[in-house]
N, C-alpha and C positions, 0 to 999 in steps of 0.2 A: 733296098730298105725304104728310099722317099714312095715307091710307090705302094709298099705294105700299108706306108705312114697314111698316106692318100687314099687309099682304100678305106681302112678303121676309119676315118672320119668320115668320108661317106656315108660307110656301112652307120655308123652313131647317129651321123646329121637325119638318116632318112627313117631310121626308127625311132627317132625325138621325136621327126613331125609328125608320125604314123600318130604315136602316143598323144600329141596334142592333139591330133582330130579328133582323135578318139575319145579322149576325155572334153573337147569343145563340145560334140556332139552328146554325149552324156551327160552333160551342163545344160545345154539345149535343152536337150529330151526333163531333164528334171524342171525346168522351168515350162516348158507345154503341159509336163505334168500336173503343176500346179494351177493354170490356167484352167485346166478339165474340171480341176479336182474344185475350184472356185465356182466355175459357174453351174457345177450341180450342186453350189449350196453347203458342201462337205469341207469344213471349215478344218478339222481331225485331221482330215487329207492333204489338204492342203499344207499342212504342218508341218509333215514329213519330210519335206524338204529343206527343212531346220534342225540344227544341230538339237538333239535334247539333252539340255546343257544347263545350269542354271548360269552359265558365261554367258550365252546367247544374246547376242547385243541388237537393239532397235530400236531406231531413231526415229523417231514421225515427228508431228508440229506436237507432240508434248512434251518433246525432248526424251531421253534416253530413258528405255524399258531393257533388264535384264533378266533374264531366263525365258525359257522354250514356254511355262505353264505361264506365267505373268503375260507376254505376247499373244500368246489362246486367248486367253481370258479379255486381253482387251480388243484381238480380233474379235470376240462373241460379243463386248458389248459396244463398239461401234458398227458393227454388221449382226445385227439382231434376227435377223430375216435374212430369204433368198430377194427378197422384195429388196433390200437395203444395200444388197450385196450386187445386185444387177448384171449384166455382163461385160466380164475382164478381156482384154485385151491388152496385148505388151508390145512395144517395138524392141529390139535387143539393136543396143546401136555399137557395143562392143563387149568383147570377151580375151584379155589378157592374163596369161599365165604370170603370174609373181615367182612361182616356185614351181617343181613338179607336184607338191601338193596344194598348192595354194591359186586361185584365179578368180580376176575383179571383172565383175561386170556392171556395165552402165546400160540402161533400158529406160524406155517409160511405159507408162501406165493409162489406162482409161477406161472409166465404169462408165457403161450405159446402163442411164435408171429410167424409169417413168419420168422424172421429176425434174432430172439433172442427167451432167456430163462431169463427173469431176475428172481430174485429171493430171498426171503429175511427171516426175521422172523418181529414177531410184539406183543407187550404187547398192553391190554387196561384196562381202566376201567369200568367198565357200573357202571348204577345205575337204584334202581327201581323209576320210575316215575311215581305217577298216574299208579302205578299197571303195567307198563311197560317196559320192561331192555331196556334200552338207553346206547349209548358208550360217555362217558363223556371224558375221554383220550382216544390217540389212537397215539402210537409213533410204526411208522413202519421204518426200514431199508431195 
């Protein structure tokens, strides 16, 4: 029986972690995605990797914006241009699981522009939706 007992937990412990790489990896690849999807400019695209929600919570230095269209919108009117928008680049400095649907990540951030380097870090939320990681927070400085 202790080694049935020892087995099931194996056999659990080693498709938990399967499942977390898999979904770390899918976390990843969604955040490369948006990366792409920025430095061509494709602001719509980039979106997509946001909950469209009118919950959708976003913190920048103007303090908290909610919903997916209100966030657009003030993405379009702080990056008005690919000129403005320049090239993104992220470091991911960690990615924990909270829940089996839930996982916080910490990264930074850095636009090269003509003119400038701004520069910052950024926590988020996601969650899984319908089988899908979505950023449900997203508080960047």
């Amino acid at each position: 029986m202790k080694k049935i007992i020892i087995l099931l937990f194996v056999a659990f412990t080693s498709t938990a972690m399967a499942q977390t790489a898999k979904d770390k990896t899918a976390i990843l690849n969604i955040l490369e995605q948006q990366r792409n999807d920025w430095n061509k400019g494709d602001l719509e695209a980039f979106m997509q990797a946001y909950a469209k929600s009118d919950s959708l919570l976003f913190v920048g230095k103007s303090g908290p914006t909610y919903g997916w269209q209100q966030t657009l919108d003030n993405y379009k009117r702080g990056y008005p241009d690919k000129s403005a928008m320049g090239f993104l680049t992220f470091g991911i400095k960690k990615v924990d699981f909270l829940a089996k649907d839930k996982a916080f990540v910490l990264g930074s951030w850095h636009l090269k522009r003509d003119k400038d380097e701004p520069k910052g870090y950024f926590t988020l939320l996601l969650q899984k939706i319908e089988g899908v990681w979505k950023v449900i927070v997203d508080h960047s400085s």
